[in-house]
N, CA, C and O atoms as a GROMACS GRO file, in nm:
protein
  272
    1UNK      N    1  12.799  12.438   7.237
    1UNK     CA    2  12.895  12.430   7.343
    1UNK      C    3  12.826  12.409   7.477
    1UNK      O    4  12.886  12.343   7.562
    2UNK      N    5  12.695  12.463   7.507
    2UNK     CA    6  12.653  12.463   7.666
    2UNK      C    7  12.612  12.321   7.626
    2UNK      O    8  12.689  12.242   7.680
    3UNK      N    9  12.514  12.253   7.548
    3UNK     CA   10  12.545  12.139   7.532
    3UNK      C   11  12.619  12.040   7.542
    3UNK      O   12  12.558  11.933   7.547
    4UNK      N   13  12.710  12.036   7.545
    4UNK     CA   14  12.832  11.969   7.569
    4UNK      C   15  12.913  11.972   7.653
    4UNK      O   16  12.996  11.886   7.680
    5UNK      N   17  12.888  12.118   7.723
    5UNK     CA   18  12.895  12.094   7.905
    5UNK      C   19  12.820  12.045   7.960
    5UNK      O   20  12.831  11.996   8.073
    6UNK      N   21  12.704  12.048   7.873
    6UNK     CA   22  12.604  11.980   8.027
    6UNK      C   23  12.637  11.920   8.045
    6UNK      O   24  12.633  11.908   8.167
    7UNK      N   25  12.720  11.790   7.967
    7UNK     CA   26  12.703  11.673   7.962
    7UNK      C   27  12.866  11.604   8.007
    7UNK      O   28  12.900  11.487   7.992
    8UNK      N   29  12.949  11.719   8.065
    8UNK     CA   30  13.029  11.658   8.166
    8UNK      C   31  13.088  11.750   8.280
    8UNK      O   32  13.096  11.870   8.306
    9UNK      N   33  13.130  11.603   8.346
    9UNK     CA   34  13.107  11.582   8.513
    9UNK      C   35  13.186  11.719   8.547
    9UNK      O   36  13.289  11.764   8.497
   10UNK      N   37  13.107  11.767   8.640
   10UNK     CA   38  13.201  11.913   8.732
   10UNK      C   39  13.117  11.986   8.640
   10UNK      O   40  13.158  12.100   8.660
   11UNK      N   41  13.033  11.996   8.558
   11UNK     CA   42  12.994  12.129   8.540
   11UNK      C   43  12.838  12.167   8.607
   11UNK      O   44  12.752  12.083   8.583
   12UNK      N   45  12.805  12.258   8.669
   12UNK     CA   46  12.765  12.291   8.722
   12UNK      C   47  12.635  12.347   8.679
   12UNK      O   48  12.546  12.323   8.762
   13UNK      N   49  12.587  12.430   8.550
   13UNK     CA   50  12.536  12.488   8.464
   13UNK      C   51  12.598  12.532   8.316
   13UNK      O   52  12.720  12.549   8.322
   14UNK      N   53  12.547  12.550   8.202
   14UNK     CA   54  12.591  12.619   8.111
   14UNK      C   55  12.504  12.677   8.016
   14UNK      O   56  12.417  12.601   7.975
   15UNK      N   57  12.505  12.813   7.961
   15UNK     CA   58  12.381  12.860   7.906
   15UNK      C   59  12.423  12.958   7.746
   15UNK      O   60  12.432  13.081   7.744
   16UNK      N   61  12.438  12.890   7.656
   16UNK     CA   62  12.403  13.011   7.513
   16UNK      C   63  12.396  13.134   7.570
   16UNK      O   64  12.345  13.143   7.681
   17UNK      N   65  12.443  13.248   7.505
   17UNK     CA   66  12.486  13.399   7.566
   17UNK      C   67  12.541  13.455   7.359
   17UNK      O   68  12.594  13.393   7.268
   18UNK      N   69  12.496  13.574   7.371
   18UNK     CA   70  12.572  13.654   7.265
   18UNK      C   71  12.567  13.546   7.116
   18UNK      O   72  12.654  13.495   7.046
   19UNK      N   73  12.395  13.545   7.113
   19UNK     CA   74  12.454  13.445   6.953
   19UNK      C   75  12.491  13.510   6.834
   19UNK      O   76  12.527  13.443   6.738
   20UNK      N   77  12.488  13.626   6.830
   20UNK     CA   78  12.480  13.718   6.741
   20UNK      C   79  12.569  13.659   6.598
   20UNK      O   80  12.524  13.610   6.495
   21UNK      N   81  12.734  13.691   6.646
   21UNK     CA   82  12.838  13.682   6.570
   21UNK      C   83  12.923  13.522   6.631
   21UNK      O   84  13.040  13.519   6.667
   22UNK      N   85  12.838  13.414   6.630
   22UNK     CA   86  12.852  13.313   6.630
   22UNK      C   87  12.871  13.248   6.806
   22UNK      O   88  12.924  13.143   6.843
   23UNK      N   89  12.816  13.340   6.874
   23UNK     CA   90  12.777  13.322   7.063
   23UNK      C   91  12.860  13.275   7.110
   23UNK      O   92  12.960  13.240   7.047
   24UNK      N   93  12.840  13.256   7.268
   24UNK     CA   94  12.932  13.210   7.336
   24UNK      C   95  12.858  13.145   7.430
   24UNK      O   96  12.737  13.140   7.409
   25UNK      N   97  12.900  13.095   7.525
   25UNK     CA   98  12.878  13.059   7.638
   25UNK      C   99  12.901  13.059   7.802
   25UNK      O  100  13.019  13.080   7.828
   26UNK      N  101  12.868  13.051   7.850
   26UNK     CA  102  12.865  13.071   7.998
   26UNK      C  103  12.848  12.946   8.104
   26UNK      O  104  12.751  12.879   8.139
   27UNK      N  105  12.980  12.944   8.136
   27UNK     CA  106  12.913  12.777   8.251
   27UNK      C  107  12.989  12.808   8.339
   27UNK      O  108  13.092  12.875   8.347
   28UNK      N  109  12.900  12.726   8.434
   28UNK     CA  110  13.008  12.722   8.628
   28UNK      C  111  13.012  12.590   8.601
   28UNK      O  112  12.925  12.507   8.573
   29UNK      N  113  13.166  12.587   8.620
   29UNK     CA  114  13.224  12.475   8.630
   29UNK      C  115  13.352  12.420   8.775
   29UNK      O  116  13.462  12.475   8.780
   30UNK      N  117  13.324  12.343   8.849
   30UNK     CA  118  13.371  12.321   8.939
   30UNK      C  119  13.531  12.342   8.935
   30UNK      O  120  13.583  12.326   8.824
   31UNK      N  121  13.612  12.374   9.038
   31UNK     CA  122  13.734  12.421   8.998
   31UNK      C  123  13.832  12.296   8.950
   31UNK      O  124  13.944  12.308   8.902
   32UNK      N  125  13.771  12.192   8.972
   32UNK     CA  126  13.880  12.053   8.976
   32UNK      C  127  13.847  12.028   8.842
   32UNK      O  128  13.946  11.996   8.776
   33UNK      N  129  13.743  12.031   8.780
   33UNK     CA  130  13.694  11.987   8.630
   33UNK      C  131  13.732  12.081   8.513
   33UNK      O  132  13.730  12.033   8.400
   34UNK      N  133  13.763  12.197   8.527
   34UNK     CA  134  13.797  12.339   8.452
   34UNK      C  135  13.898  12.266   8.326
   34UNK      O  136  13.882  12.287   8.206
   35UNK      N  137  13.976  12.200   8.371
   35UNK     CA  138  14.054  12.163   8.240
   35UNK      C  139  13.969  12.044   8.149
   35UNK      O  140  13.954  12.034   8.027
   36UNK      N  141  13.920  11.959   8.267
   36UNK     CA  142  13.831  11.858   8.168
   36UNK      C  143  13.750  11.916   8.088
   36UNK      O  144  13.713  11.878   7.977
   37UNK      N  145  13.722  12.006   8.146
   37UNK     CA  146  13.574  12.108   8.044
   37UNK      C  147  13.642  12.134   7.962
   37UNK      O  148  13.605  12.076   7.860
   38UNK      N  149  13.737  12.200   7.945
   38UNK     CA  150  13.806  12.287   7.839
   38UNK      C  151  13.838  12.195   7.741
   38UNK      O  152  13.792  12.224   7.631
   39UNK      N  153  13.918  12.072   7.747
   39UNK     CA  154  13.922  11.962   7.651
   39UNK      C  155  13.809  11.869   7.587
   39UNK      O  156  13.818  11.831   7.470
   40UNK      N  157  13.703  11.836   7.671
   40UNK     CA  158  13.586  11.785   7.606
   40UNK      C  159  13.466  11.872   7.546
   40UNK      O  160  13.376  11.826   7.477
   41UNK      N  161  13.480  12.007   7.584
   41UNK     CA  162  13.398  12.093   7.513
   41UNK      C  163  13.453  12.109   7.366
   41UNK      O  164  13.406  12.067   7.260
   42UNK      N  165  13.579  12.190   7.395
   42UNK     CA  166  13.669  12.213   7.289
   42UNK      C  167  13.674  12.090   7.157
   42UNK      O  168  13.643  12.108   7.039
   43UNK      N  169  13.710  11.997   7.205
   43UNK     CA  170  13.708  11.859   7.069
   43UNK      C  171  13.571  11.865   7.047
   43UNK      O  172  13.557  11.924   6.940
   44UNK      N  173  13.475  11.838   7.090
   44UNK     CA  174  13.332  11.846   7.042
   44UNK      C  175  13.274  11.930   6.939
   44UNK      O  176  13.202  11.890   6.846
   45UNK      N  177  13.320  12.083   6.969
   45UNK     CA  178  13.294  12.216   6.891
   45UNK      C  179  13.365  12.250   6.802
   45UNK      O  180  13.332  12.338   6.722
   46UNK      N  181  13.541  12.151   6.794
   46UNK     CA  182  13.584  12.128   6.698
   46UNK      C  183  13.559  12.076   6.585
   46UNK      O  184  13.560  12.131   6.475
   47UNK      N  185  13.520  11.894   6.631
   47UNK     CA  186  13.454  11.813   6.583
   47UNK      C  187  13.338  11.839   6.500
   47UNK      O  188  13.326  11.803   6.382
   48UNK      N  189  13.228  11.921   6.588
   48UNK     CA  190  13.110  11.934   6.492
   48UNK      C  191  13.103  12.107   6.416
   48UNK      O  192  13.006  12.140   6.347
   49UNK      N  193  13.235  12.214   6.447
   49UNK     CA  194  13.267  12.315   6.325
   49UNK      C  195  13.375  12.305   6.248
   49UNK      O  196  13.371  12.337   6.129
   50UNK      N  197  13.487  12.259   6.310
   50UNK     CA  198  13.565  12.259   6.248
   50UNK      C  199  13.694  12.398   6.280
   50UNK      O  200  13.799  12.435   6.227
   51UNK      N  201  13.607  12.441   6.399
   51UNK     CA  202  13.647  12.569   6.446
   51UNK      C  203  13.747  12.534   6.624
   51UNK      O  204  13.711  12.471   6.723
   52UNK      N  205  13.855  12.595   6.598
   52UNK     CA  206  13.856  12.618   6.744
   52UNK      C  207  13.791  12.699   6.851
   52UNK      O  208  13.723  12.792   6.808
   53UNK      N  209  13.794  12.689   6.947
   53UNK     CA  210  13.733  12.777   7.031
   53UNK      C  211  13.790  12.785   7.156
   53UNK      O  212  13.851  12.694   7.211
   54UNK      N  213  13.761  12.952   7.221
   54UNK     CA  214  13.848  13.003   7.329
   54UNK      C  215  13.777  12.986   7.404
   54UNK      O  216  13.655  12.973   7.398
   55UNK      N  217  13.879  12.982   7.525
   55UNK     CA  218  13.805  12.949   7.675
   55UNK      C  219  13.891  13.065   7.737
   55UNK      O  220  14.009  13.098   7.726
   56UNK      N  221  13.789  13.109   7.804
   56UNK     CA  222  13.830  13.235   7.947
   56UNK      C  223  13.792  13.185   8.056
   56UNK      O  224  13.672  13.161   8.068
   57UNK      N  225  13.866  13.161   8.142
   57UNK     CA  226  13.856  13.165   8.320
   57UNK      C  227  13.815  13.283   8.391
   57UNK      O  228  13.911  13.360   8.387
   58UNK      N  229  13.723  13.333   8.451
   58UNK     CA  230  13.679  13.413   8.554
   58UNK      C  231  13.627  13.375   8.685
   58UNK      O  232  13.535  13.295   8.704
   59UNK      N  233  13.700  13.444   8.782
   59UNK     CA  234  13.647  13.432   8.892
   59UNK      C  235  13.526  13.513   8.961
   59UNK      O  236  13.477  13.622   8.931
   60UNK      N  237  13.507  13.461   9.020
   60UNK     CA  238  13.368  13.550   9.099
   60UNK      C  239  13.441  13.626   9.184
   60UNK      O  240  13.537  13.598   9.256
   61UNK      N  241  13.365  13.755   9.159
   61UNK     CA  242  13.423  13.863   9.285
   61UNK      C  243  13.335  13.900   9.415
   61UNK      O  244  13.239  13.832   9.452
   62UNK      N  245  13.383  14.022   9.482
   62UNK     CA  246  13.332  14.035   9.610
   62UNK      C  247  13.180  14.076   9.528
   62UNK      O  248  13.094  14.041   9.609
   63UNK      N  249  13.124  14.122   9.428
   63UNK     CA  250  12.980  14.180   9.450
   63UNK      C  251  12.968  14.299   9.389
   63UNK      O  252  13.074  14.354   9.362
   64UNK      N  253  12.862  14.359   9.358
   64UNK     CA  254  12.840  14.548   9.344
   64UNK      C  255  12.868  14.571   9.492
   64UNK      O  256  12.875  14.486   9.581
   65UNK      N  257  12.883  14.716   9.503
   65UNK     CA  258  12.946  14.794   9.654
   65UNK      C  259  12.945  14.924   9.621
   65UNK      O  260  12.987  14.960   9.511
   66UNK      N  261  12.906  14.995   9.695
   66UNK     CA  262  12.947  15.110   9.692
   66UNK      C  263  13.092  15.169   9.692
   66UNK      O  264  13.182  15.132   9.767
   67UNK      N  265  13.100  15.254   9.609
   67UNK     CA  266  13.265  15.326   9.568
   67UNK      C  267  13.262  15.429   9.638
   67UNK      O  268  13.170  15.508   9.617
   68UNK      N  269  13.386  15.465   9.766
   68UNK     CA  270  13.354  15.614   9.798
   68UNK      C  271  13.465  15.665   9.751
   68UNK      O  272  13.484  15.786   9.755
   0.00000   0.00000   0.00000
């Protein structure tokens, strides 16, 4: 899968994470490209398992901080 982000436009980085029980991935992907990613990753990882695969959106937050 990070493979196959690299390799389209708007993504930013993508890196293998958690291979354990079949891994995941991690990419910054520009906010305008987020759906393109999701469709050309997705058919690809389809394509070459036969598997679907989930996509989660997260945003970046303010940071660690102190809690009072």
């Amino acid at each position: 899968m990070a493979e196959a982000a690299w390799q389209t436009e708007g993504v930013v980085g993508s890196r293998m994470t958690g291979g354990g029980f079949g891994g995941c991935t991690v990419s910054i992907v520009r906010d305008e490209a987020i759906d393109i990613c999701i469709g050309q990753v997705g058919k690809r990882y389809t394509e070459h398992t036969g598997l679907t695969a989930d996509f989660y959106i997260a945003e970046i937050g303010d940071g660690a901080r102190r809690v009072e």
